[in-house]
C-alpha positions, 0 to 999 in steps of 0.5 A, a space after each residue: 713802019 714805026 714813027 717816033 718823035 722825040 721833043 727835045 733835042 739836047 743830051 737825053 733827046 739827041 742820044 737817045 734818037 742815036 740809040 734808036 737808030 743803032 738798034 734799027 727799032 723804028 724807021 722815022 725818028 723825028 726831032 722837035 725842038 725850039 731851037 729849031 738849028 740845034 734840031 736840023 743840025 742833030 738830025 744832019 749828024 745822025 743822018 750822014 751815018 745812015 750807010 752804017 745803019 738799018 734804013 731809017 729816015 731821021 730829020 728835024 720836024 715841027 709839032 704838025 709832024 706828031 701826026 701819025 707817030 706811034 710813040 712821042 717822047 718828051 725829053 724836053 725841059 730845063 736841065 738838071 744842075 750840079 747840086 740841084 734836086 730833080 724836085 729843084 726842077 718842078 716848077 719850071 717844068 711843070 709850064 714846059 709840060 703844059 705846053 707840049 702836051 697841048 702842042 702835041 693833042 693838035 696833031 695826035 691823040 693816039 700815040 703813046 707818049 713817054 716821059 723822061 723829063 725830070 722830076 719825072 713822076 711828077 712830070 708825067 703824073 702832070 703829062 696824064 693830067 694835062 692830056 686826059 688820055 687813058 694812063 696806060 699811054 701816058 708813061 714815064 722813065 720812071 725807075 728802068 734806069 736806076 734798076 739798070 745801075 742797081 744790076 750793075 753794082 750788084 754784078 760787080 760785086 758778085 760778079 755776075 754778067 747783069 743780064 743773069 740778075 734781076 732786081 728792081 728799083 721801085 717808087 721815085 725816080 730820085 732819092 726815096 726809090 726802094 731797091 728790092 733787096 728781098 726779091 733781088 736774085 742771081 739766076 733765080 737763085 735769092 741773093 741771101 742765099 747766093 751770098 752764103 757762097 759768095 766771098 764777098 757777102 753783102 752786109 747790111 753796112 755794104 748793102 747801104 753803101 750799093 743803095 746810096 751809090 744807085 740814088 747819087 749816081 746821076 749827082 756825080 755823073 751831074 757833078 763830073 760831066 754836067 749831064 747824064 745821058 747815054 744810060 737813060 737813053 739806052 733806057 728809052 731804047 728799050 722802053 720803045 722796043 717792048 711797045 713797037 714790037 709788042 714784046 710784054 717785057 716788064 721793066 719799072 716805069 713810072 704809071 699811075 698807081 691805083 691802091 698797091 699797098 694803100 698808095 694811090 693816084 699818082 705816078 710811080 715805078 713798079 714793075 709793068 707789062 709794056 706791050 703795044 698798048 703801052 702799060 698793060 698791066 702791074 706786076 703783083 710784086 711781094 714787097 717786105 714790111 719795110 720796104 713796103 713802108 719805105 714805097 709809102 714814105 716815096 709816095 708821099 715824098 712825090 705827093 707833097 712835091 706836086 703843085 697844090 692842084 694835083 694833090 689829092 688825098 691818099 688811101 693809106 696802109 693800114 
């Protein structure tokens, strides 16, 4: 038996509690939320479906009810709005943050918790800091997300099934991410030299354009709908299954960084091992000279965003 409790019952929290019950991952989902009508109402609508699904038990909680949860996800904070930066979001979040964090230890320090609130690397930088458990259970979105949008755009044009094309977006979750260009490949064949036999070649005018259409994709979607929330939470979804069945997948959270590329002590995307333990190891990942000096310029872009506490100094590449 698993037991996952989501904090936050909007768009990302309440989709994503809908995604973990199609996928039959776990068999207690829990929705805290401070208002606490939008969470018994969520966990009404989903619980009227459960005839259609894989037994689970769905229903709105309070924070005692962290105890004994295995995975603890914080969607909870302000949203992000139409022209608002995810670093717009900090400050608001940052005592949001704060609150949850100490309403979670009350009940449990065991439990692996998953941050998706936005900014997210600083979010669960700041989540790591305020629990002061091990960074290997403190985990963000991060980047799954955005390199599930770089796989799609570059399936489209090369058309390729995304699930035969394996390429990453790495560093911030927002618009200093570095799309992984020189290790991207189509069935383990190089995108270069996949692109020789393809008749849409991607010039370096055409590859800007994918890279720009991965970093505003959630603007527009912001812009269109006012939220994004499906793709994220089937991101969370998957995120789940590499720790609840111990699968050692790799996908781009966002984890402490502690020297790649002379970048350390703060949260990033890279490519990691999810098992059971949460962050179990990074991938060694050979990077470029620019895309190398591009994964420093995003480390310093979520560094300068953190609050004057948290700030500390940089080993920087030499």
């Amino acid at each position: 038996m698993s037991k996952v409790v989501i904090i936050g019952a909007g768009f990302v929290g309440s989709t994503t509690a809908y995604a973990l019950m199609l996928s039959g991952t776990t068999q207690e989902i829990v929705l805290i939320d401070k208002n606490n009508d939008k969470a018994h109402g969520e966990a009404m609508d989903l619980s009227h479906g459960a005839s259609f699904v894989k037994p689970v038990h769905i229903y709105a909680g309070e924070y005692e009810d962290c105890k004994n949860a295995d995975i603890i996800i914080i969607a909870a904070g302000a949203p992000q709005e139409t022209g608002q930066t995810r670093m717009d979001l900090m400050e608001i979040n940052k005592r949001v943050m704060k609150e949850i964090i100490n309403n979670i230890l009350e009940h449990n320090t065991e439990a692996i918790i998953i941050v998706a609130t936005n900014p997210v690397d600083i979010m669960s930088y700041m989540a790591w800091k305020f629990s002061n458990l091990p960074h290997s259970r403190v985990i963000g979105s991060g980047t799954v997300l955005d390199t599930s949008r770089f796989r799609h755009l570059l399936s489209a044009r090369c058309n390729i099934d995304p699930r035969n094309i394996h390429a990453y977006v790495i560093g911030e979750h927002g618009d200093s991410e570095v799309p992984l260009w020189s290790t991207a490949n189509v069935a383990g064949i190089p995108l270069t030299t996949f692109c020789e036999s393809c008749i849409n070649v991607c010039t370096s005018q055409k590859r800007e354009g994918i890279i720009q259409k991965v970093r505003e994709s959630a603007y527009e979607i912001i812009g269109q709908k006012g939220a994004t929330y499906y793709a994220i939470a089937l991101a969370l979804r998957r995120i789940i299954e590499s720790i609840l069945r111990d699968e050692h997948s790799v996908l781009t959270v966002s984890t402490l960084i502690e020297g790649s590329y002379g970048v350390k002590d703060i949260y990033l995307s890279v490519p990691c091992v999810l098992g059971s333990d949460g962050v179990e190891k990074i991938i060694p990942f050979e990077l470029n000279d620019e895309e190398i000096r591009s994964f420093i310029r995003s480390a310093d872009v979520v560094k300068s965003s953190l609050p004057l506490e948290f700030r500390k100094t940089f080993a920087r590449h030499s």
